[in-house]
C-alpha positions in Angstrom: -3.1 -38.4 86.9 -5.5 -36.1 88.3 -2.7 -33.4 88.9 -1.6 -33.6 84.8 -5.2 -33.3 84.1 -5.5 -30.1 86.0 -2.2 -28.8 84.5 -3.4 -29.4 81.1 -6.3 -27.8 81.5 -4.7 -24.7 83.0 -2.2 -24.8 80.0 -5.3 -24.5 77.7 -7.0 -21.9 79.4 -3.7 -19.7 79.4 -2.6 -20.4 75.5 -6.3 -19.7 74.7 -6.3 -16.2 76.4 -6.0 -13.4 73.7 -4.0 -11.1 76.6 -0.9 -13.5 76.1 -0.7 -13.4 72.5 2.9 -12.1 71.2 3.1 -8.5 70.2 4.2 -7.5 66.5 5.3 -4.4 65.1 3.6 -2.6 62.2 4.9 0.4 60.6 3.0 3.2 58.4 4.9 5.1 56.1 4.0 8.2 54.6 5.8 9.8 51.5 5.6 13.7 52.4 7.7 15.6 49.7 6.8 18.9 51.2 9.5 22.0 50.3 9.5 24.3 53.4 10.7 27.7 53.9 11.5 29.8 57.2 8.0 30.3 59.2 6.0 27.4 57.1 4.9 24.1 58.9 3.0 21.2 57.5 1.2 18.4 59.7 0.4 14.6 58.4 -1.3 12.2 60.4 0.1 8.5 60.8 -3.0 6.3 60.8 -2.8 3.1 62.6 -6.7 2.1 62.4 -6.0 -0.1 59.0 -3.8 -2.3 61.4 -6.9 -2.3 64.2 -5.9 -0.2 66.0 -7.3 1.0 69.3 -9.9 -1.4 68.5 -8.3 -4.8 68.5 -5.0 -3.9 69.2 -3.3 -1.0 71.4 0.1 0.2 71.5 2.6 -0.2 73.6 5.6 1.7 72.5 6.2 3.7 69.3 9.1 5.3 67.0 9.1 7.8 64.8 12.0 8.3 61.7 11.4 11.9 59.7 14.0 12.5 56.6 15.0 15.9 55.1 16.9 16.8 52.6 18.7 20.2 52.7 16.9 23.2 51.0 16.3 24.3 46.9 19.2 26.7 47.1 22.4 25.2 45.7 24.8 27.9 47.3 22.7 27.3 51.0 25.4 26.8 53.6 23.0 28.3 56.2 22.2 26.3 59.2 18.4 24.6 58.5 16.3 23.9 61.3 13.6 22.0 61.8 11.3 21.9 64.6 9.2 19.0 64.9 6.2 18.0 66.9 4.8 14.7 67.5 2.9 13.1 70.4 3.6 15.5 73.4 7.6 15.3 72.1 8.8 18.9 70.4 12.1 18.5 69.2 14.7 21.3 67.2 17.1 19.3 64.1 19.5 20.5 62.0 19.1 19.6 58.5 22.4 19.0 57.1 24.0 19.2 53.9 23.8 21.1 51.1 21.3 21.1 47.8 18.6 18.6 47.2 21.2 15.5 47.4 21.6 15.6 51.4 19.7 13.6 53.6 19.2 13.5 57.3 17.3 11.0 59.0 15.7 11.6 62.7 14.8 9.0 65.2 12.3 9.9 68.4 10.8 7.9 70.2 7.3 8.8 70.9 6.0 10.0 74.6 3.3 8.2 77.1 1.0 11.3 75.3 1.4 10.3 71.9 1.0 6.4 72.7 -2.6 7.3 74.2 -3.5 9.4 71.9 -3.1 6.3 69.2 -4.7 3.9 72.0 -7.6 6.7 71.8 -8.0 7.0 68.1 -5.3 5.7 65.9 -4.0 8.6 65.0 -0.7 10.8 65.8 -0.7 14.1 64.2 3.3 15.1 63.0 4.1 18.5 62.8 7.2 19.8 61.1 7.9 23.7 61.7 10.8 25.8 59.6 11.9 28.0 62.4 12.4 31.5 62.0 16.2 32.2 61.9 16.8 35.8 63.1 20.1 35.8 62.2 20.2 34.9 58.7 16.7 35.7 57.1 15.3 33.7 54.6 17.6 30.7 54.3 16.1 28.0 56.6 14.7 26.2 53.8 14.7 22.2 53.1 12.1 19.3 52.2 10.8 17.2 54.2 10.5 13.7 52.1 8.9 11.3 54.9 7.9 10.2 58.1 7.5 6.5 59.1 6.2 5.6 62.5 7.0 1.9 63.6 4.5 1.0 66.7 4.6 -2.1 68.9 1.0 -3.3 68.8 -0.3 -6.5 71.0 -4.1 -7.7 71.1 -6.6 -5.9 73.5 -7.4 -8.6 76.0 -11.3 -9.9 74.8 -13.9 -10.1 77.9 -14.9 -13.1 76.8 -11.4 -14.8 77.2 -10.5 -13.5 80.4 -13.9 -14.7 81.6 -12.8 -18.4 80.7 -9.8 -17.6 81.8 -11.2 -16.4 85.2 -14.0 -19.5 85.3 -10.7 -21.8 84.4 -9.2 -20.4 87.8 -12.1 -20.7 89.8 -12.5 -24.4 89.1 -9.8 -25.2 89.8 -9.3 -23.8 93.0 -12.8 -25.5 93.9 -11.5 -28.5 92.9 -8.2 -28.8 94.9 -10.3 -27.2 97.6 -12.7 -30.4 97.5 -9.5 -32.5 97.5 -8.1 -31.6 100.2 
């Protein structure tokens, strides 16, 4: 009797610990519609503090999907580059298609960097880049329409539960220690 006692009280003390909770996954999209020509860049920030974060909750992984469309010019059949930054990550993508009707989507995954850096603040600064094409001047050109970053978010362990957690522990190993 005395042992489900004990057990039932450690199964309290561990479902009432804020640590254990389940993670969930929140996602902030941002409608960019910005036209971009060779040389140009435009940064947005994706802004996790409306979901509490770093304050009640911190991230543990993130994901970040960007979509372009090809540039304004109908007879483009240039090869459109973008150059993206995000979170310590720089990646190079080719914007495919042709005309305003094309769409290509990117997935990255964000780095350690760009996960503390929302941890620190909330925030992770996007950076899209038209790179200068040397070879065919003037045609890199497309939109970028959005960016979405989905982030796996779990609680931020309160002191106050990991102290009852803690005190939980400790009396119960003074009590088996007095048992035995």
């Amino acid at each position: 009797m005395k042992l489900m006692k004990t057990t039932a009280l450690l199964v309290a003390l561990l479902l009432a610990n804020p640590a254990l909770a389940t993670t969930i996954t929140v996602t902030d999209e941002i409608s960019v519609q910005e036209s971009m020509g060779e040389t140009e860049s435009h940064t947005i920030y994706h802004d996790l503090t409306e979901f509490g974060v770093p304050d009640l909750y911190e991230v543990v992984s993130a994901e970040l999907t960007l979509q372009f469309s090809d540039g304004w010019f109908w007879g483009d059949w240039a090869l459109d580059m973008a150059e993206v930054s995000a979170g310590g990550v720089t990646a190079t993508f080719n914007v495919a298609g042709r005309g305003f009707f094309s769409l290509t989507a990117t997935l990255m995954s964000v780095s350690n960097a760009g996960v503390d850096a929302l941890n620190t603040d909330g925030l992770l600064a996007v950076t899209v880049s038209a790179q200068d094409t040397a070879w065919w001047q003037g045609y890199n050109d497309f939109h970028w329409l959005s960016s979405s970053l989905e982030a796996t978010i779990h609680r931020v362990p309160e002191p106050a539960g990991l102290a009852l957690l803690g005190l939980g522990l400790a009396v119960l190993g003074i009590r088996r220690r007095r048992s035995v």
